[in-house]
C-alpha positions as CSV (number, residue, x, y, z in Angstrom):
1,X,-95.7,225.5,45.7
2,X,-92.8,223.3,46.7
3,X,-93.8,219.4,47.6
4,X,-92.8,218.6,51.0
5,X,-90.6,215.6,51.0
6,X,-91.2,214.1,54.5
7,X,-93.2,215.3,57.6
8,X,-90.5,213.8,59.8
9,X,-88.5,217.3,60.0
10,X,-89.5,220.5,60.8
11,X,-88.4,223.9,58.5
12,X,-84.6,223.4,58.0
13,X,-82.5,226.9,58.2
14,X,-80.0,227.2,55.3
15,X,-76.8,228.9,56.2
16,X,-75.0,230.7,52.9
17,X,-72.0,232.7,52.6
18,X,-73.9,235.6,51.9
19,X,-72.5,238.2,54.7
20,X,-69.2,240.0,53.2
21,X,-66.8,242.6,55.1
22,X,-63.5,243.6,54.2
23,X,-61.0,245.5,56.3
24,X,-58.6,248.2,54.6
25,X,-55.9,250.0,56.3
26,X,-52.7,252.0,55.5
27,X,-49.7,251.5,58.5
28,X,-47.1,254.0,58.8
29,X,-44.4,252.2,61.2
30,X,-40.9,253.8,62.5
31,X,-38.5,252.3,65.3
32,X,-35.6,254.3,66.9
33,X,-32.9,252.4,68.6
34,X,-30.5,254.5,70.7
35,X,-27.5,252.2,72.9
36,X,-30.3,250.8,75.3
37,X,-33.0,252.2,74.8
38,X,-35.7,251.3,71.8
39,X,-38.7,253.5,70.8
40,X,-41.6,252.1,67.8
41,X,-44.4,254.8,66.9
42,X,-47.4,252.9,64.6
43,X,-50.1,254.9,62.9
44,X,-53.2,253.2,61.4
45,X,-55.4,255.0,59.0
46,X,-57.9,251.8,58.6
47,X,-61.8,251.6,57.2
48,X,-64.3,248.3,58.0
49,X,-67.3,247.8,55.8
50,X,-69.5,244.7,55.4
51,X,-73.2,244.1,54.3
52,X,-73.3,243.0,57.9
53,X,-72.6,243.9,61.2
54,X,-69.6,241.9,62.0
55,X,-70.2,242.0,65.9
56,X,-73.0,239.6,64.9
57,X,-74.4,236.4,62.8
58,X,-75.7,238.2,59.2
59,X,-79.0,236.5,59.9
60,X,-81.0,239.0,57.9
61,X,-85.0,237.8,57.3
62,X,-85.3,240.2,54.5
63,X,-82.4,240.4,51.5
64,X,-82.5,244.2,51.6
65,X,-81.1,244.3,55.2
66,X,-77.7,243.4,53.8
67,X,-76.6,246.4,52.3
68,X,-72.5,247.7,52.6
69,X,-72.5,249.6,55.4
70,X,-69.4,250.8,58.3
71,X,-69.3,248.0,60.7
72,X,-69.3,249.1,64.4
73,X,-65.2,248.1,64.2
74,X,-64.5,251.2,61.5
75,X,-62.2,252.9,63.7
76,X,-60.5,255.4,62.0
77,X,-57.5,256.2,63.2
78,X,-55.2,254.7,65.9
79,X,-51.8,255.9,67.2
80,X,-49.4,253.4,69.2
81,X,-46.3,254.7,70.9
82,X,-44.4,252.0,72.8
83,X,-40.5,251.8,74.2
84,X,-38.2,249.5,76.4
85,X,-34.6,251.0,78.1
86,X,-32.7,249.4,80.1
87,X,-31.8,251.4,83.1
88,X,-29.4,251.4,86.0
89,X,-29.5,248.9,88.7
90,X,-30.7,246.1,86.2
91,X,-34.2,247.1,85.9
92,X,-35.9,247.4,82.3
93,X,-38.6,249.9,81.6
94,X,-41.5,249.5,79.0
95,X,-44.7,251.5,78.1
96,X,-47.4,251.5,75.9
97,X,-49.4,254.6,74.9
98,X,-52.4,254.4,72.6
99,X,-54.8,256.9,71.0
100,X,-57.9,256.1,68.8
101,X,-60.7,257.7,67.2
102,X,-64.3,256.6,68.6
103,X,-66.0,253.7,67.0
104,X,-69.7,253.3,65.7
105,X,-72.4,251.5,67.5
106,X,-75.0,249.9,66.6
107,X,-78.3,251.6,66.4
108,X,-81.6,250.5,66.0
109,X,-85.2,252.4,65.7
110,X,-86.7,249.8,68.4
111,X,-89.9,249.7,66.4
112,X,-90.9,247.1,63.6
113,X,-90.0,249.2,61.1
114,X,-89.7,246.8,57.9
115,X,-92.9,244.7,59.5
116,X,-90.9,241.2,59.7
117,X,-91.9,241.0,63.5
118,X,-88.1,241.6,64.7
119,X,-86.9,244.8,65.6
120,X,-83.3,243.9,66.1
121,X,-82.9,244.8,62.2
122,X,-85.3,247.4,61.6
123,X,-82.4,250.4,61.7
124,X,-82.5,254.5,62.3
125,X,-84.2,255.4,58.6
126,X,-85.3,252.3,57.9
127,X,-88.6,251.0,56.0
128,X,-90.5,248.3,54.9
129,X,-88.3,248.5,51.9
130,X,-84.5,249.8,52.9
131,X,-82.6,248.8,55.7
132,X,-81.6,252.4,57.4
133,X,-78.4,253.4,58.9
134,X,-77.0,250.5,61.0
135,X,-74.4,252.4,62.7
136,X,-74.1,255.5,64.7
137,X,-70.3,257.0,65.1
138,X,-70.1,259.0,68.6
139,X,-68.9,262.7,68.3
140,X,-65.6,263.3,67.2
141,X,-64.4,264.8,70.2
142,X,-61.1,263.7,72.6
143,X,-63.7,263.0,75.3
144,X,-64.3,260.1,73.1
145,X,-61.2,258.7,72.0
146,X,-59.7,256.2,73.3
147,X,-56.3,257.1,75.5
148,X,-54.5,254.6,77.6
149,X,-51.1,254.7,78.5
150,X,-49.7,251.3,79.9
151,X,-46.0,251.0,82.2
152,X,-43.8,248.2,83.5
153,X,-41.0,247.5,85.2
154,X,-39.6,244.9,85.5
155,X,-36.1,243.4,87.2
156,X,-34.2,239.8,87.4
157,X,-33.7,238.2,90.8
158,X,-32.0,235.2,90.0
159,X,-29.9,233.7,87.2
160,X,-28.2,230.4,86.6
161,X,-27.8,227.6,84.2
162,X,-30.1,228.9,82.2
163,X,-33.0,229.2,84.8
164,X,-34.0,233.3,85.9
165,X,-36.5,234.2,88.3
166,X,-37.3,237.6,87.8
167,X,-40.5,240.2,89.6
168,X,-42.2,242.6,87.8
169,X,-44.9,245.3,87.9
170,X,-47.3,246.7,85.7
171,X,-49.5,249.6,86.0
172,X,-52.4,249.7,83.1
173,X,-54.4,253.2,82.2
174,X,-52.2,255.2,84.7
175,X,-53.7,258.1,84.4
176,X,-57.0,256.4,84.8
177,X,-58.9,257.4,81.5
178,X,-62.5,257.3,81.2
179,X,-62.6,255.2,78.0
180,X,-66.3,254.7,76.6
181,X,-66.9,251.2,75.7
182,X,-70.7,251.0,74.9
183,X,-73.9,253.2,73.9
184,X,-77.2,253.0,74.4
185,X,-78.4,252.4,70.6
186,X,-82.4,252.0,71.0
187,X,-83.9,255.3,70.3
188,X,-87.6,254.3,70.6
189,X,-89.6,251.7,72.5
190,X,-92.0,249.5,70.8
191,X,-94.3,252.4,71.1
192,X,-92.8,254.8,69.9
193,X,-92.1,256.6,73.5
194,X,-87.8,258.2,73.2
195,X,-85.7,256.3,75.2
196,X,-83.6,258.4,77.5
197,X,-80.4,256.3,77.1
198,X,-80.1,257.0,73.5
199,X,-76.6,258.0,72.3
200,X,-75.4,258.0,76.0
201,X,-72.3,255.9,77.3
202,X,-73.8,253.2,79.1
203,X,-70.5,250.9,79.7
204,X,-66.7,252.2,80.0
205,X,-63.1,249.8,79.7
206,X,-60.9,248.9,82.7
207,X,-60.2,252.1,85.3
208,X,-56.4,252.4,86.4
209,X,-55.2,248.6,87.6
210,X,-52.0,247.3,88.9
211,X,-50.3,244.2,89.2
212,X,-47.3,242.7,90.2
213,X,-46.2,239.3,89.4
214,X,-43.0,236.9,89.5
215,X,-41.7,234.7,86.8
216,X,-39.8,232.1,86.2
217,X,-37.7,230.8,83.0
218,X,-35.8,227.4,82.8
C-alpha cells in the first residue's frame, strides 16, 4: 500500500496520453476549366480508428475499454462536386453538391455491464472483461447518406478605387434533404427493459435555408 504524502488534497486524477486515433484516406481530385466556367469533382475513400471514441475525452475506468475500434467519424466515402461560371449580365454562379456514406454512432448496452458503476462505457457485447462494440454504422442505404446540394449567386453593384459593393444569395440543401444527424444508441434501460428509440433517427441537419446578404470590399 502506497504512503499517503499529505491529507491536505483529496485523490488527484492523472491525465496520460494514452487515447490514440489515426485518420487514413486516399483523395482522388480533378478540376475542369472551360473559358469561364470552372468545375472540381473530389472523392474521399477515408477510414478513422482510435482506442477511443474521438467525439469524447478517453476517460476509460478500466484499461480494457481502450481497444482500436471505428470511431463514430469513419465515414467512408464522400463525393464533392462544386463549380463557378460567370454568366451574362455580370452575375457569377456557384454550387456545391455533396454525397456521403452514413457514419457510426455510438452505442451503448445502458446496463453496467463491466460492473465499474458507469454505464456510459459498458458497450453492445460487452463484459466484465472486454469492452464490446462501441459503434453502430446505420444501414447502408441512400435513405441514409448524406446529400446536399448548395447554390449562389452572386452580382457586383458598385466598383471604384478599389472599393465593390456587391449582393448575393445563397440557397443551402435546395432540394431540402432529410439528412440524419443522430441515433438513439441506448438499447436497454438500467433494467434491462428495450428502449424503443434504439437505432432510430432521433435528430436531422439543417432543412432547405436561404439567405441573402450584401458585401462590401475596400
Amino acid at each position: 500500500q502506497r504512503r499517503k504524502l499529505t491529507a491536505s488534497y483529496g485523490d488527484i486524477i492523472l491525465w496520460d496520453d494514452i487515447g490514440q486515433s489515426d485518420y487514413s484516406a486516399v483523395l482522388v481530385q480533378s478540376t475542369w476549366q472551360r473559358n469561364r466556367s470552372r468545375v472540381n469533382l473530389a472523392y474521399t475513400l477515408g477510414w478513422y480508428e482510435g482506442n477511443f471514441d474521438t467525439a469524447g475525452l478517453p476517460n476509460f475506468a478500466l484499461p480494457f475499454l481502450f481497444d482500436r475500434q471505428r470511431t463514430t467519424g469513419d465515414e467512408r466515402h464522400r463525393i464533392v462536386l462544386s463549380n463557378v461560371s460567370q454568366i451574362p449580365f455580370g452575375f457569377t454562379f456557384s454550387s456545391i453538391s455533396t454525397v456521403a456514406s452514413p457514419r457510426p454512432y455510438t452505442g451503448i448496452d445502458g446496463r453496467d455491464l463491466n460492473l465499474d458503476n458507469i454505464v456510459g462505457d459498458d458497450y453492445i457485447g460487452g463484459t466484465t472483461t472486454s469492452t464490446g462494440i462501441r459503434t453502430i454504422r446505420p444501414e447502408n442505404t441512400f435513405a441514409n447518406w448524406y446529400r446536399t446540394v448548395d447554390f449562389r449567386l452572386a452580382r457586383p453593384l458598385f466598383s471604384k478605387d478599389g472599393r465593390k459593393i456587391s449582393v448575393a444569395g445563397e440557397v443551402f440543401n435546395a432540394f431540402n434533404w432529410n439528412n440524419n444527424l443522430s441515433y438513439g444508441g441506448t438499447q436497454f434501460t438500467a433494467t434491462g427493459t428495450p428502449v424503443a428509440s434504439f437505432g432510430l433517427p432521433t435528430g436531422a441537419y439543417g432543412a432547405r435555408q436561404a439567405q441573402v446578404g450584401m458585401r462590401l470590399d475596400w
